[in-house]
Backbone bond lengths (Angstrom), bond angles and torsions (degrees), N, CA, C in turn:
res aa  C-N    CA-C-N  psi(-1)  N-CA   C-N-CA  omega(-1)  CA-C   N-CA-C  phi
1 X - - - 1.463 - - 1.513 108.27 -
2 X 1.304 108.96 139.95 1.558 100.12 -162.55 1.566 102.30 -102.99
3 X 1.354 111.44 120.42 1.915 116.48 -165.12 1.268 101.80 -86.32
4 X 0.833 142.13 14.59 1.924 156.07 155.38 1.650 105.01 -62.88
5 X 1.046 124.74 150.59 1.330 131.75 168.25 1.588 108.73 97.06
6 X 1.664 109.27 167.61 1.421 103.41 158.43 1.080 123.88 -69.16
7 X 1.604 110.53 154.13 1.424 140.61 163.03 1.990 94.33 -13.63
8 X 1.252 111.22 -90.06 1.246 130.86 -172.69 1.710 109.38 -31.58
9 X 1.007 111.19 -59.93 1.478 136.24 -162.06 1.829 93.04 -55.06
10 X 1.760 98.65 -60.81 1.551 92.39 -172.54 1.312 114.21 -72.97
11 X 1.886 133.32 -25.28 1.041 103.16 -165.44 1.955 106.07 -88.91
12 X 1.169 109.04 12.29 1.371 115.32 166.24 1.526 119.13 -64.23
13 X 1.846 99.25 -64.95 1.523 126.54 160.85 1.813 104.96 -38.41
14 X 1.016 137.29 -26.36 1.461 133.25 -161.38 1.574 97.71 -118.75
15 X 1.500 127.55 -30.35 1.408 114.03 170.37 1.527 100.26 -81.13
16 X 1.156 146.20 -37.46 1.069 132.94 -162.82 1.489 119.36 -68.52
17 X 2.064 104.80 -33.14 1.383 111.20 169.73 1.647 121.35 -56.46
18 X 1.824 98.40 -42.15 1.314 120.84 -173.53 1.671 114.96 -50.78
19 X 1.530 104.55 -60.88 1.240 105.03 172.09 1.573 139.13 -80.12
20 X 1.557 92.23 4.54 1.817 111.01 169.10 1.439 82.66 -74.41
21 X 1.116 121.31 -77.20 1.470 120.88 -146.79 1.401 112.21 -70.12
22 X 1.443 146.43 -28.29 1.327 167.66 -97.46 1.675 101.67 -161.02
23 X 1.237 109.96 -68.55 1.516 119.70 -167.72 1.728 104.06 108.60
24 X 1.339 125.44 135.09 0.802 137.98 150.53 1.798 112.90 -2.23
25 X 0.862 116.50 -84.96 1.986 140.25 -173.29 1.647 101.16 -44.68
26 X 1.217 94.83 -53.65 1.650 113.00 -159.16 1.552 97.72 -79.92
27 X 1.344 131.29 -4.91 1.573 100.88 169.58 1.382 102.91 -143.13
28 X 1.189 107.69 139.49 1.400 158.43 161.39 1.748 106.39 -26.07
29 X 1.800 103.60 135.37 1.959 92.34 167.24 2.214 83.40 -89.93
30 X 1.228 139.12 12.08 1.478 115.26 158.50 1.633 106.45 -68.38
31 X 0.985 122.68 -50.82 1.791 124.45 -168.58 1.161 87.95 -83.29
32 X 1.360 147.61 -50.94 1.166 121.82 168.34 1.822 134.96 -24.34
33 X 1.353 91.08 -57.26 1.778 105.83 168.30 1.567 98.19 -70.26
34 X 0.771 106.56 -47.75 1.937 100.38 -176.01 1.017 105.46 -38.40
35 X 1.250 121.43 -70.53 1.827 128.38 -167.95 1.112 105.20 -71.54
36 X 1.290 140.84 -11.94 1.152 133.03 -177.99 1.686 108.20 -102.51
37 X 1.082 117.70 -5.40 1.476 133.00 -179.18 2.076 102.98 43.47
38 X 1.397 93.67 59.73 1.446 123.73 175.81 1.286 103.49 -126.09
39 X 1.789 108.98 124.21 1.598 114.85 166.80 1.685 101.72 -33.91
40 X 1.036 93.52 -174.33 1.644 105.40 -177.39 1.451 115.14 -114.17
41 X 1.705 103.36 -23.58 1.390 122.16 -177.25 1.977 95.95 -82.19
42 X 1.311 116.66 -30.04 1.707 105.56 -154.95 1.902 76.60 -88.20
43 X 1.338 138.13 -7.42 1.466 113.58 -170.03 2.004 104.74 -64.25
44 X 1.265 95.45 -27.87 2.025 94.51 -171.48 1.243 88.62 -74.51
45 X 1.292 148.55 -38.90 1.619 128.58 -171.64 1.355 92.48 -66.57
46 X 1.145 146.83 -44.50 1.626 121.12 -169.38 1.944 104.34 -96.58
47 X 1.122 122.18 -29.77 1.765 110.64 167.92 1.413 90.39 -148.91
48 X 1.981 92.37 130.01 1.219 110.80 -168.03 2.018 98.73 -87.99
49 X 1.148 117.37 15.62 1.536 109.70 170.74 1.719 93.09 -155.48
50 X 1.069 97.20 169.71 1.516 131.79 171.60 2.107 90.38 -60.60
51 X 1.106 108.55 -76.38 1.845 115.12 -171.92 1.555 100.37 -44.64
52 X 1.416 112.61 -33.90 1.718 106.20 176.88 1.642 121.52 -58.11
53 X 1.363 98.61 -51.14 1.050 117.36 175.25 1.658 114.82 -61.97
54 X 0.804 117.74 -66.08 1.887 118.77 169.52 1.708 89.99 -44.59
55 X 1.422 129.82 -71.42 1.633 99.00 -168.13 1.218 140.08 -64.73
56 X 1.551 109.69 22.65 1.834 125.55 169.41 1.017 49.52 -117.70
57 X 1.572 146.41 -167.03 1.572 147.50 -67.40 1.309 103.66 -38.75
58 X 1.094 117.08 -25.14 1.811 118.97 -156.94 2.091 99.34 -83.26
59 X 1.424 92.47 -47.56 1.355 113.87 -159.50 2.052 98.65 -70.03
60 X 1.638 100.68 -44.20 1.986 90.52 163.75 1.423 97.85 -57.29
61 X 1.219 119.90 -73.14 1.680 116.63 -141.87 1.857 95.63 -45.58
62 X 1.736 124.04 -16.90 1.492 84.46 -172.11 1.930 89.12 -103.73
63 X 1.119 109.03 -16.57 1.411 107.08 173.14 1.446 120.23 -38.47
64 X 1.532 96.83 -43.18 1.757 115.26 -172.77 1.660 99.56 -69.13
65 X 1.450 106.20 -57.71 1.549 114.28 166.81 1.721 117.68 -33.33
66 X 0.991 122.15 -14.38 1.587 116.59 -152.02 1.385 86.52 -130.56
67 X 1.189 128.85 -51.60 1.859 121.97 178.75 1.546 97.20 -53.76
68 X 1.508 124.73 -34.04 1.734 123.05 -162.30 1.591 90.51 -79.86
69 X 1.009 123.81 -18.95 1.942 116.31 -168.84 1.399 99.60 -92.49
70 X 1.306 118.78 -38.06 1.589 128.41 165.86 1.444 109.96 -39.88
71 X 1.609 97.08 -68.85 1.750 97.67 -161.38 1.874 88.05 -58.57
72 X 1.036 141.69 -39.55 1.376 140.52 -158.95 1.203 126.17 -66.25
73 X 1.730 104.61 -21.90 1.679 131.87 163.03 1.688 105.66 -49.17
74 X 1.381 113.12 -29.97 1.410 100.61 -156.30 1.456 103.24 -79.95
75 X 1.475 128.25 -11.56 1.288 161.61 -177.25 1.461 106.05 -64.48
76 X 1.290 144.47 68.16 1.175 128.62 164.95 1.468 132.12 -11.44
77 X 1.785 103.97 -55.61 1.189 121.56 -168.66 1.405 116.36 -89.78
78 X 1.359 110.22 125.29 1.848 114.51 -168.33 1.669 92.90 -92.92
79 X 0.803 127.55 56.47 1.405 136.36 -165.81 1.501 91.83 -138.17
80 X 1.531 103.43 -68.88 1.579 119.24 -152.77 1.623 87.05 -87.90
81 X 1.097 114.66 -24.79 1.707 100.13 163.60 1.309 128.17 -53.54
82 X 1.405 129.78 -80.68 1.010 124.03 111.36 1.622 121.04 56.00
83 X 1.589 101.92 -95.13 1.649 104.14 171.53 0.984 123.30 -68.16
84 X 1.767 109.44 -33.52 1.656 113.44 173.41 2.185 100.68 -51.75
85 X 1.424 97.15 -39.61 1.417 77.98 -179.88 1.772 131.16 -66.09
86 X 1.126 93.46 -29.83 1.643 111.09 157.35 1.344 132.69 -29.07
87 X 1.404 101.05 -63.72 1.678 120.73 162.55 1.330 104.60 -48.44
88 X 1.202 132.32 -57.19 1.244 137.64 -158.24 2.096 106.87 -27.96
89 X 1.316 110.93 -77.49 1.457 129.65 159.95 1.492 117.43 -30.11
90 X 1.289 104.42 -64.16 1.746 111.28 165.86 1.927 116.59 -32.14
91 X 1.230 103.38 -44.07 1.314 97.34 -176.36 1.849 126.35 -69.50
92 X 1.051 96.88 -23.86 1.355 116.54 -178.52 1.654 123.23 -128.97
93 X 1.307 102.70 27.97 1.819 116.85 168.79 1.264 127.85 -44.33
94 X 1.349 120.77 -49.26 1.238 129.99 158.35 1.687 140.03 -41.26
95 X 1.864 86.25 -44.82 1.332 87.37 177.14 1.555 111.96 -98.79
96 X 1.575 119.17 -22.19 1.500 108.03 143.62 1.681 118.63 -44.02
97 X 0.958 115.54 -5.78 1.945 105.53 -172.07 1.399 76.80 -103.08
98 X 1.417 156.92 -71.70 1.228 152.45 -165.13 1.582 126.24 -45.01
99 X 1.810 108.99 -61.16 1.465 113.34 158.07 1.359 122.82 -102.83
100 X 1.563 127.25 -6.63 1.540 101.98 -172.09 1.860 105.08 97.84
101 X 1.416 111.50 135.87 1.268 100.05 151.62 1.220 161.58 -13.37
102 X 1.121 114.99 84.58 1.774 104.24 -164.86 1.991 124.54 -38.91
103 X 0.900 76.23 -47.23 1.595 107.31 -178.82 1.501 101.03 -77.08
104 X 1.354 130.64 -77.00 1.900 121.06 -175.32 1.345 93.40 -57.45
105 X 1.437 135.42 -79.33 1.476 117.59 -165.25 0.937 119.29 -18.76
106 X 1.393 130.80 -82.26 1.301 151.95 -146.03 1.796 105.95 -62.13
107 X 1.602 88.99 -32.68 1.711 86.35 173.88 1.724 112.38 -96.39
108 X 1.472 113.21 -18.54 1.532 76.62 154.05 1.469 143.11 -102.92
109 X 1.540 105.22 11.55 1.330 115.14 177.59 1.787 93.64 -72.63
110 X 1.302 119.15 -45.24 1.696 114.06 -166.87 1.446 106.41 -76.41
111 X 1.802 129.67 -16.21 1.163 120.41 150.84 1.533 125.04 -53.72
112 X 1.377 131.86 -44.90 1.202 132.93 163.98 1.601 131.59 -40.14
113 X 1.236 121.46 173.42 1.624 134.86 -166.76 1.267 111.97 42.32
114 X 1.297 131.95 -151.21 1.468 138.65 -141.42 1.852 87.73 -116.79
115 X 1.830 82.44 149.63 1.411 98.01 -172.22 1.631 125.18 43.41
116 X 1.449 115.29 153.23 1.663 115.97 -167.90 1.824 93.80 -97.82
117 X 1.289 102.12 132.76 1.333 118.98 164.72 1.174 105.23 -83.42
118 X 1.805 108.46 145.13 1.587 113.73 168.48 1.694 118.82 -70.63
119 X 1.201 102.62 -10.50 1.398 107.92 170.01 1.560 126.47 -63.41
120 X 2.229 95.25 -36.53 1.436 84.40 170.31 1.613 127.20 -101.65
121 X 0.988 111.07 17.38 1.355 131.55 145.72 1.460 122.65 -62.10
122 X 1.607 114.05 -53.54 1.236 111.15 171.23 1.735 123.60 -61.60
123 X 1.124 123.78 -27.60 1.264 155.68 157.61 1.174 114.40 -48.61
124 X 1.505 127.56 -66.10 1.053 132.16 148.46 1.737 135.13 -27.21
125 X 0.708 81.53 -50.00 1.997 96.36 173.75 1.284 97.79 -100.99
126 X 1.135 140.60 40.68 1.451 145.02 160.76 1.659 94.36 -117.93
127 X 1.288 123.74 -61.29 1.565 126.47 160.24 1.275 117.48 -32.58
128 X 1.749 118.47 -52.75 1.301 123.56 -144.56 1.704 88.11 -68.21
129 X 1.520 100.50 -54.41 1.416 121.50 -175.94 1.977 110.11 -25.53
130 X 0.625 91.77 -82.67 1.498 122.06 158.58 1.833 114.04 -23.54
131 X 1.039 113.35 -42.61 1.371 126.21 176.83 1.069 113.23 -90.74
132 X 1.308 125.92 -38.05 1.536 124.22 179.36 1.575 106.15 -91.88
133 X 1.194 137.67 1.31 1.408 134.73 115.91 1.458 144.56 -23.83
134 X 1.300 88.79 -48.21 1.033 100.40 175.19 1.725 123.13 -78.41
135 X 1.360 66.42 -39.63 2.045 87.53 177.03 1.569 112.62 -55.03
136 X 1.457 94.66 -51.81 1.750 101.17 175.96 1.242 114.92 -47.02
137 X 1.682 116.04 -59.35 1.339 110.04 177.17 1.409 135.34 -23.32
138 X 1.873 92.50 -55.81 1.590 104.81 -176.28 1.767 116.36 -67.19
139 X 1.880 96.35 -30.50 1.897 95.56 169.52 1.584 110.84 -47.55
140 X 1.488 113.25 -42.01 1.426 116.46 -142.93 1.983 74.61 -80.11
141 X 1.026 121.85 -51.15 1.285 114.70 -161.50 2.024 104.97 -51.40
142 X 1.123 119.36 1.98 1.310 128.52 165.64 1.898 103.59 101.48
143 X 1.587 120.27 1.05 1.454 142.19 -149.62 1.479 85.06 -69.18
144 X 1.386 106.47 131.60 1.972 108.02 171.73 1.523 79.40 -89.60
145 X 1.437 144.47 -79.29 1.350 141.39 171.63 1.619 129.35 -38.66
146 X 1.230 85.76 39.18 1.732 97.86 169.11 1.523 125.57 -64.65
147 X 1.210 111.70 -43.62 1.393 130.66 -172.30 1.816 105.63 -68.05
148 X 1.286 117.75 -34.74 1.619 127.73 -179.90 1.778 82.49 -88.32
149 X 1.044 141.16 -67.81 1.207 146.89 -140.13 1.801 111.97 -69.94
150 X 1.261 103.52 -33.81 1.695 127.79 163.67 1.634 106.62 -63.00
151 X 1.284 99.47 -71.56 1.662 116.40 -179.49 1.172 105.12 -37.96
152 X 1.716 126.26 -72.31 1.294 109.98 173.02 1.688 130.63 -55.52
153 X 1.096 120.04 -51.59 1.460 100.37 177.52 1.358 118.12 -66.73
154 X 1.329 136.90 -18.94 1.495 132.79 157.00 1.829 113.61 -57.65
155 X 1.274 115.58 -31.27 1.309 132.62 -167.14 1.769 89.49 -83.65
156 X 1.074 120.63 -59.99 1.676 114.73 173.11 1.246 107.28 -47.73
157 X 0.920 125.09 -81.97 1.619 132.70 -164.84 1.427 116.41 -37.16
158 X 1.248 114.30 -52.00 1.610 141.33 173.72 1.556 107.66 -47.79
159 X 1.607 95.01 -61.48 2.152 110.13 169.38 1.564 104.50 -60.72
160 X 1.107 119.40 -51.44 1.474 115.30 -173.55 1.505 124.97 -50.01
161 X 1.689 109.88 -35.47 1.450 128.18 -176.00 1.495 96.91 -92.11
162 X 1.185 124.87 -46.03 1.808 110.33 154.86 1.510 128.63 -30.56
163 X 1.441 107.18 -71.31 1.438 114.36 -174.20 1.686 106.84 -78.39
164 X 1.545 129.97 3.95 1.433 133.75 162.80 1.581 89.48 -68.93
165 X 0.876 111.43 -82.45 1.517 131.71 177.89 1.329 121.39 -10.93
166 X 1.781 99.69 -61.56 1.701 107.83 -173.46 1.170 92.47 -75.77
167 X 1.413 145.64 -51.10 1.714 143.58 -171.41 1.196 105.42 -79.85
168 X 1.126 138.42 6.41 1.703 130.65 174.94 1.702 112.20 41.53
169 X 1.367 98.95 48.16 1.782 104.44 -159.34 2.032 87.40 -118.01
170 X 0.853 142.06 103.81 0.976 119.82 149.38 1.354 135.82 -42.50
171 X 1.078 131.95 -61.01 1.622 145.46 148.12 1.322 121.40 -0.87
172 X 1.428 101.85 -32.75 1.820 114.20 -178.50 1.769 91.48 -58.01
173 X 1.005 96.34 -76.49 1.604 108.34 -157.87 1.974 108.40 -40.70
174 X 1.047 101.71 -46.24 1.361 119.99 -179.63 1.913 106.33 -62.79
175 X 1.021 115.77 -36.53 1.228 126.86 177.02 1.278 118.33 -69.73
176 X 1.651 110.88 -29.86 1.637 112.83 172.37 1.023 109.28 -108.25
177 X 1.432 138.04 -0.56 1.229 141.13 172.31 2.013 108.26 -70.01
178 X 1.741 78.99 -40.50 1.934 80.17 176.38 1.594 95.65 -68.13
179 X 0.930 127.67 -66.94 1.845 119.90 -168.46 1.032 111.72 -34.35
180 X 1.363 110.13 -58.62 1.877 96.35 178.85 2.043 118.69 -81.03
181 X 0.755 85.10 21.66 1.786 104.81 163.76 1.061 108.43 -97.37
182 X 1.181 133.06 -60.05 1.488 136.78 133.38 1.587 153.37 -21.68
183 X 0.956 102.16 -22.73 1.383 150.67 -148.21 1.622 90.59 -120.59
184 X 1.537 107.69 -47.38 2.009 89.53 -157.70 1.398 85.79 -110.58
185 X 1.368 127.78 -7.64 1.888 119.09 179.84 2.135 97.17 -78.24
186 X 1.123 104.54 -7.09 1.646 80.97 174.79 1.486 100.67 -116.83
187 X 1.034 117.37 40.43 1.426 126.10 -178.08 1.619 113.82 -108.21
């Protein structure tokens, strides 16, 4: 955990690790401050609940999402965008085979139990976000079937980091990442 930065910054950086690895439910704002090497008392001056805190985890993961569509602008080609999104998974396969998606987990553990949290709503439109990205791409690619054509390769990618996950295989993901590489060159 890197003890550099503000107060705020790390114990964000340390819930977000926490509940990749942990799940949402299962960890604590105490290990939270732990890993973040933050009293435990200064975590309520910066989020006065546990749900505060998960919605800055929620609010980087799409922040991070939205700087990656930026750098991708510079890309003429919604094609080669696209693959840049591909890579994305590739970099971190392993530890998708260990916890699972940062991003799908987290939203379907906060879909679960009684009544809908605004969290998984917020979560939700962190996905949606993300999908209609994708979707655009395929408009810009001139696709009248964009909307099926988005869906599925978001729908792969999404399944792929699932079944990495459930098989603890890294390889899964990498294996469908080539298909739809494949998949989008005869497109």
């Amino acid at each position: 955990m890197n003890r550099c930065g503000n107060k705020r910054e790390r114990l964000v950086d340390a819930a977000r690790a926490l509940i990749h690895r942990q799940g949402f439910g299962r960890t604590t704002l105490a290990e939270i401050a732990q890993e973040s090497a933050v009293p435990v008392g200064n975590v309520y001056y910066y989020f006065k609940t546990k749900d505060d805190l998960a919605a800055a985890v929620i609010a980087q993961h799409l922040e991070e999402f939205r700087a990656f569509a930026r750098e991708c602008e510079r890309d003429p080609s919604p094609r080669a965008r696209l693959h840049r999104m591909l890579d994305l998974p590739l970099g971190y396969a392993q530890e998708i085979a260990e916890f699972g998606c940062p991003v799908g987990s987290l939203a379907q553990e906060l879909a679960k139990g009684e009544g809908r949290s605004p969290l998984a709503d917020r979560i939700d439109a962190t996905l949606r976000e993300k999908l209609d990205w994708v979707i655009e791409q395929f408009h810009l690619m001139g696709r009248a079937d964009a909307e099926e054509l988005g869906m599925q390769a978001f729908a792969t990618v999404q399944g792929s980091m699932e079944l990495t996950y459930a098989l603890h295989d890294p390889k899964v993901i990498g294996t469908q990442i080539r298909r739809l590489r494949e998949w989008l060159a005869t497109l």
